[in-house]
C-alpha positions, 0 to 999 in steps of 0.5 A: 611625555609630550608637553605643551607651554603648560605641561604634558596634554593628556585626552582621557575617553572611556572606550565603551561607546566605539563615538567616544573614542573617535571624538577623542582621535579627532581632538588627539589629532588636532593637539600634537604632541598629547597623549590620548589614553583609552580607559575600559575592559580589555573586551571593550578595548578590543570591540572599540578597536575593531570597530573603528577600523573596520569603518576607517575611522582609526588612524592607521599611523596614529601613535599607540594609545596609553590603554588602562584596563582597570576600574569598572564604572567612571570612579574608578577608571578615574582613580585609575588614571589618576594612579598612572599620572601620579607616575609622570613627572610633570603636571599638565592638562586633563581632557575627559572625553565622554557623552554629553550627559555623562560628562558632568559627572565625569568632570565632578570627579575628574575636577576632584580626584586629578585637580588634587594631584595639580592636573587641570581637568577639561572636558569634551562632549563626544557626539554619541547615541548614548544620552542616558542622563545621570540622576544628581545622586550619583554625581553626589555620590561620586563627588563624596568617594572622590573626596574620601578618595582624595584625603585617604587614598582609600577606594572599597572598590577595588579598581584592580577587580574584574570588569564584566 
């Protein structure tokens, strides 16, 4: 895995809106070395791909991505990265790349679930059409699953389910 003087750089960005993800190329591209990881379904992978190269805006020599497939809302796209950096053998830096809405929430998380396996956890507001704010009760609610999460392992969603 690349390293910077700190540890590995990974970008995270979850590929359901196609703005994400070339926000995510962009600061992949200004940070050699770094890992970019794309978190959605399979589906979402695919439009996401498809899209991107159809309007010029996938790098045609870029490194292939690190895609992770599982886990069906923010929480548990979270645990699964979580599960995938558990396996590397160093710790570094974690940006999370979302819409500027979505990102507090996603940092609450991240900071919660990565933070308590030694990453450190930064985030990147992508420019997006989608702004649907978050409600204070979700971000609590994530935070207490977070922390369940971070003292027992245990999720009661199975993050290896189906996504619609």
């Amino acid at each position: 895995m690349p390293t910077t003087a700190g540890g590995p750089q990974v970008i995270t960005v979850f590929v359901e809106d196609p703005w994400r993800t070339f926000s995510a190329i962009q600061l992949h591209q200004k940070r050699p070395g770094s890992i970019l990881v794309m978190q959605g379904s399979p589906r979402y992978q695919e439009i996401n791909h498809s899209q991107l190269v159809r309007y010029g805006q996938w790098p045609p020599k870029m490194k292939p991505p690190v895609i992770l497939t599982a886990g069906c809302d923010t929480f548990g796209q979270l645990i699964t990265l979580a599960l995938w950096l558990k396996q590397q053998p160093d710790h570094g830096d974690v940006t999370i790349v979302t819409s500027p809405a979505h990102l507090g929430r996603a940092l609450a998380i991240g900071r919660i679930v990565l933070g308590s396996l030694g990453w450190s956890v930064s985030g990147v507001a992508a420019a997006t059409g989608d702004n649907r704010p978050e409600t204070p009760l979700r971000t609590l609610r994530d935070q207490v699953r977070a922390q369940i999460w971070r003292t027992t392992l245990w999720n009661p969603i199975s993050v290896n389910r189906p996504c619609l």
